[in-house]
C-alpha positions as CSV (number, residue, x, y, z in Angstrom):
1,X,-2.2,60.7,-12.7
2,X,-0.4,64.2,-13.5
3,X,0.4,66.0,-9.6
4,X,-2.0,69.0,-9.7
5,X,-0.8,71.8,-6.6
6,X,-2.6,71.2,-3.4
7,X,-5.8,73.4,-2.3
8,X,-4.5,74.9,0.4
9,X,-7.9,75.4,2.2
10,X,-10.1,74.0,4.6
11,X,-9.0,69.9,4.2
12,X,-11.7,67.7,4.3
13,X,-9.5,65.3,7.3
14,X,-8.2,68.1,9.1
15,X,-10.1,67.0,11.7
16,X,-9.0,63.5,12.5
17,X,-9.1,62.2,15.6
18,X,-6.0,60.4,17.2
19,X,-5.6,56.4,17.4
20,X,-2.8,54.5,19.4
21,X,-0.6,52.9,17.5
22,X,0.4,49.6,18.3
23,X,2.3,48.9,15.8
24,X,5.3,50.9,17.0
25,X,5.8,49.4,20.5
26,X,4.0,47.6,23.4
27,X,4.4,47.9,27.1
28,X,3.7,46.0,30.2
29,X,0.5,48.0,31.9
30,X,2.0,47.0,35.6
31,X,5.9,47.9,35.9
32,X,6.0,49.6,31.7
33,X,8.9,47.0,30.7
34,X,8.8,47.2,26.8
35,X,7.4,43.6,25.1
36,X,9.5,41.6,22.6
37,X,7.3,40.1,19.8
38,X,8.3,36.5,21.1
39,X,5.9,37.5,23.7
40,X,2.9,38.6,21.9
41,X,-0.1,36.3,21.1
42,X,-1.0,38.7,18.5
43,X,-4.3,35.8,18.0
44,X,-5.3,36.1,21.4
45,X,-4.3,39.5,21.6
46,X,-2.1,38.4,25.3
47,X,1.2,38.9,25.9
48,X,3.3,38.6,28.8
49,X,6.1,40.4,30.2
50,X,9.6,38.8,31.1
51,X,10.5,41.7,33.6
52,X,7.6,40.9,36.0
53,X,5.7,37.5,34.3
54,X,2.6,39.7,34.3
55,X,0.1,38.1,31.8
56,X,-2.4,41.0,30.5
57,X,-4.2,41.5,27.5
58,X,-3.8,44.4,25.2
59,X,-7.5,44.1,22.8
60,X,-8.1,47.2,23.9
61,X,-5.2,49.4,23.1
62,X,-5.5,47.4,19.3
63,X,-9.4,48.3,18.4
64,X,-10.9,52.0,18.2
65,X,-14.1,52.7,16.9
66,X,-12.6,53.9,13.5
67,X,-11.9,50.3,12.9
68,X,-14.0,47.0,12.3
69,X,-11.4,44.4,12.8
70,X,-7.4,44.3,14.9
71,X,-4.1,46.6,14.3
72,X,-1.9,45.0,12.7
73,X,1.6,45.1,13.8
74,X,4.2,47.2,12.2
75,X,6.0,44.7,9.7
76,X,9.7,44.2,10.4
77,X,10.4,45.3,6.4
78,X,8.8,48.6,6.6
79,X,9.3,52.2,8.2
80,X,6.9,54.8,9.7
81,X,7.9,58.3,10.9
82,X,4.3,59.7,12.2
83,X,3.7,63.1,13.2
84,X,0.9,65.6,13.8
85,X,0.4,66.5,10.3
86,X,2.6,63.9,8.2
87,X,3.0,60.2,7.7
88,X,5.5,58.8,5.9
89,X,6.0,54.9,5.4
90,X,8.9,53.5,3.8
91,X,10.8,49.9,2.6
92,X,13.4,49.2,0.1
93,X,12.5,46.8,-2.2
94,X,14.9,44.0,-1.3
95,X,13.1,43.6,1.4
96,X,9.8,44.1,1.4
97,X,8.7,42.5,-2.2
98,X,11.9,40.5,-2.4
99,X,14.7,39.5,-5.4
100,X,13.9,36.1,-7.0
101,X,17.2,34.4,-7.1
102,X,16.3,32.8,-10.4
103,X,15.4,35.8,-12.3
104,X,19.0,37.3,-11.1
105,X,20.4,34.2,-11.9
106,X,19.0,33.7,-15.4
107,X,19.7,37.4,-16.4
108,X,23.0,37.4,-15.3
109,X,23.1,34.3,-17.8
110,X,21.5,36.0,-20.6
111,X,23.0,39.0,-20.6
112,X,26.9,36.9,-20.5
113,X,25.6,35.1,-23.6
114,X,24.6,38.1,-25.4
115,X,27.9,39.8,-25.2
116,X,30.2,38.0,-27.9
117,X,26.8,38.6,-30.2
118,X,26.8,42.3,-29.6
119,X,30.7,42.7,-29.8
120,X,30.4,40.9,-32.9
121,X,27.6,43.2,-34.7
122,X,29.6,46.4,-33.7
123,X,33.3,45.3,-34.9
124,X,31.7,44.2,-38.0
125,X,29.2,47.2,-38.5
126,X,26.4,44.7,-39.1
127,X,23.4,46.5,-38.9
128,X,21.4,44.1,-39.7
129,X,22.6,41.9,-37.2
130,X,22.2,44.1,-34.4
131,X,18.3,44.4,-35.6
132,X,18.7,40.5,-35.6
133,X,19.5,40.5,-31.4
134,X,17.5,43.6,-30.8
135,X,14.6,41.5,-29.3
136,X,17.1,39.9,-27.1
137,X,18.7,42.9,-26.3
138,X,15.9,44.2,-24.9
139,X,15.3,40.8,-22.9
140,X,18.9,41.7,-21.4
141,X,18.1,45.0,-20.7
142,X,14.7,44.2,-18.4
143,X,16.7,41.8,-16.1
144,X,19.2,44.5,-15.8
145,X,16.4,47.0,-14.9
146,X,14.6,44.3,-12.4
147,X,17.8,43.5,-10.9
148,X,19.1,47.3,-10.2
149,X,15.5,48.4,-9.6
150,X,14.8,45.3,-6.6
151,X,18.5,46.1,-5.2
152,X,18.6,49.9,-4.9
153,X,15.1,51.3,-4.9
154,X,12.9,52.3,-2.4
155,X,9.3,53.3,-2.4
156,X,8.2,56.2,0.5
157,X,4.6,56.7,1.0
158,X,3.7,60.2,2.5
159,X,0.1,61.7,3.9
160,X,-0.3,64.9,5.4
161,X,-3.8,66.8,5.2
162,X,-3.4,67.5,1.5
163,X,-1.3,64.8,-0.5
164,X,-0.9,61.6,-0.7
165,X,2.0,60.7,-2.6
166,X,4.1,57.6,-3.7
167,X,7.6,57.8,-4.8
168,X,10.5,55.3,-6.1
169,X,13.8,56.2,-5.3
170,X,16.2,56.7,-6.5
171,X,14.9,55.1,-10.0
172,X,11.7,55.8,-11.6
173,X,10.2,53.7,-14.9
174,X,7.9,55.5,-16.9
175,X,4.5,53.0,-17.1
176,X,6.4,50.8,-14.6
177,X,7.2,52.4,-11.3
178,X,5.9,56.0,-11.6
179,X,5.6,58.4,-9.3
180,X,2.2,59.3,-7.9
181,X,0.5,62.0,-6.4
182,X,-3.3,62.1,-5.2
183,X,-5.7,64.8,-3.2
184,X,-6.5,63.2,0.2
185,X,-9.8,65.1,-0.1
186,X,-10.6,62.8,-2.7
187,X,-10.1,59.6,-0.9
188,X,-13.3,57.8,0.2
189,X,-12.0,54.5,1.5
190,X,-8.3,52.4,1.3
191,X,-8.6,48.5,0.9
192,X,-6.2,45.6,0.3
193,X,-7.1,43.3,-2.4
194,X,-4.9,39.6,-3.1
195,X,-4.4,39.3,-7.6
196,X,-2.4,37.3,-9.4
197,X,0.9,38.6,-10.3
198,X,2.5,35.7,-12.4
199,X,2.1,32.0,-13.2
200,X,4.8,29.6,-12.4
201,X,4.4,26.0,-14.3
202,X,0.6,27.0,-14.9
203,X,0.4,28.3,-11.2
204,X,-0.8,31.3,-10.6
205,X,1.7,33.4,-7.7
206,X,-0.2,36.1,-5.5
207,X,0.5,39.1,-4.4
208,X,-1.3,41.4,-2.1
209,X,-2.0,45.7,-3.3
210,X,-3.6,49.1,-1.5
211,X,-6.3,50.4,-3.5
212,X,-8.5,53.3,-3.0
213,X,-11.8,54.2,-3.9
214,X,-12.3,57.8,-5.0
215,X,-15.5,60.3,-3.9
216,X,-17.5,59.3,-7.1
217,X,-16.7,55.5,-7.2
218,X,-13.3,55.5,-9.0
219,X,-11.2,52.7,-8.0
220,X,-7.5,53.3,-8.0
221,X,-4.4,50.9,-7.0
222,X,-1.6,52.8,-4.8
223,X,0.7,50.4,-4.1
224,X,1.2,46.6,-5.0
225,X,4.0,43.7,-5.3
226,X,4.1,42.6,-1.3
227,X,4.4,38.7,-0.8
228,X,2.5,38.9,2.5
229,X,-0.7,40.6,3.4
230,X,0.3,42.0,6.5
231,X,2.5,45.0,4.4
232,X,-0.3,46.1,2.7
233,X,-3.1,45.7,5.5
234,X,-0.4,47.8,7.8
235,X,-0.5,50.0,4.9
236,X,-4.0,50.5,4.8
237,X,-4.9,50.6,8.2
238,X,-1.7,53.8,8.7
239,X,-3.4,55.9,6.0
240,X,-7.0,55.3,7.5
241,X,-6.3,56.0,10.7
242,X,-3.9,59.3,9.7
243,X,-6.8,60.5,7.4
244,X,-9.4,59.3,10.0
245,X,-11.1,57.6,7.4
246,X,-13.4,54.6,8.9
247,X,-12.3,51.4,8.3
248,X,-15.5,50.1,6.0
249,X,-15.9,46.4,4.4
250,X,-15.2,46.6,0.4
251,X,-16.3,43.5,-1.9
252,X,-12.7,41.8,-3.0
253,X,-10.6,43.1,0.3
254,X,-7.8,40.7,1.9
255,X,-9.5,39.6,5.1
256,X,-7.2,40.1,8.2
């Protein structure tokens, strides 16, 4: 989708109202010590405090009537700087989708093997044999893309009360990893939804994305690739409660 410039009028989530955010930290409601996660029953929704051994639960500070189901907590892979008027969440790639060892492993492989083959098209000026290797050339070149791209980059998704954009830095793959940019008026509702994003052996390998749904019906995916859920339900759940959108059952979601 081509970035169009923002309507700087009257925004349709201007608005919002304002949520707690659990996500970020929780604190013992009798002497305010700060609670590791070791100490959270996120299930139960209890937690008890090492400073004072006061048991308490926190449902409460988790649920708002913008939402139908539990906050979930703030992933250890991902970023969030919140303010008033913009939300941006971040996570480099290595971390938060992962590097499959194997795939670095075989295309540092490939790549090694293709070498005497390429010095020995361009010393001879053969070429048709570079045309010969082209195919595997190009092999070569995606593993080299996959493995930079999963090292170095990093996606930051950012709201305020006119954009929502998603960017890869610092390397952006045209029909790959493009930058996006979308109208916030134009959001209706954010979902995760599990798909299939390989096979292995003739198994299929999920992987969890944030769609939205447009005003109109469009469907449209935002962001995808995370192993676990819980990256894109924190996702989804941020941008809702930024845009004060209400937290609504889709057919296809990831249940929490």
């Amino acid at each position: 989708m081509e970035y169009k410039e923002p309507k700087y009028g009257q925004p349709q989530h201007q608005n919002k109202p304002l949520f707690p955010k659990l996500g970020i930290q929780l604190n013992c409601p009798k002497c305010s010590h700060e609670i590791i996660a070791d100490d959270i029953n996120i299930d139960k929704t209890i937690a008890k405090c090492k400073n004072c051994n006061n048991v308490f639960t926190f449902e409460e500070s988790v649920t708002s009537p913008m939402r139908r189901r539990k906050e979930v907590f703030l992933p250890e892979e991902i970023e969030i700087d919140a303010y008033q008027d913009e939300l941006t969440l971040f996570y480099k790639w290595r971390k938060a989708k992962g590097l499959s060892p194997f795939f670095v492993f075989f295309g540092i492989v490939w790549n090694v093997m293709m070498i005497p083959f390429v010095i020995g098209a361009i010393v001879s000026g053969s070429i048709i044999m570079l045309l010969g290797i082209s195919l595997h050339l190009m092999v070569g070149i995606g593993f080299i893309i996959y493995i930079v791209t999963r090292l170095m980059n990093s996606t930051y998704i950012t709201v305020d009360d006119y954009d929502l954009s998603i960017e890869h830095r610092p390397f952006t793959i045209p029909f790959i990893t493009k930058n996006q940019y979308y109208d916030v008026q134009n959001i209706e509702q954010l979902y995760s939804k599990k798909y299939v994003s390989h096979t292995t052996n003739g198994v299929p390998v999920h992987a969890y994305a944030v769609h939205a749904r447009l005003v109109g019906g469009k469907e449209i995916k935002i962001i995808d690739g995370f192993k676990q859920k819980n990256k894109a339900l924190f996702i989804e759940q941020e941008i809702e409660l930024f845009l004060g959108v209400k937290d609504e059952r889709v057919d296809g979601e990831v249940p929490l």
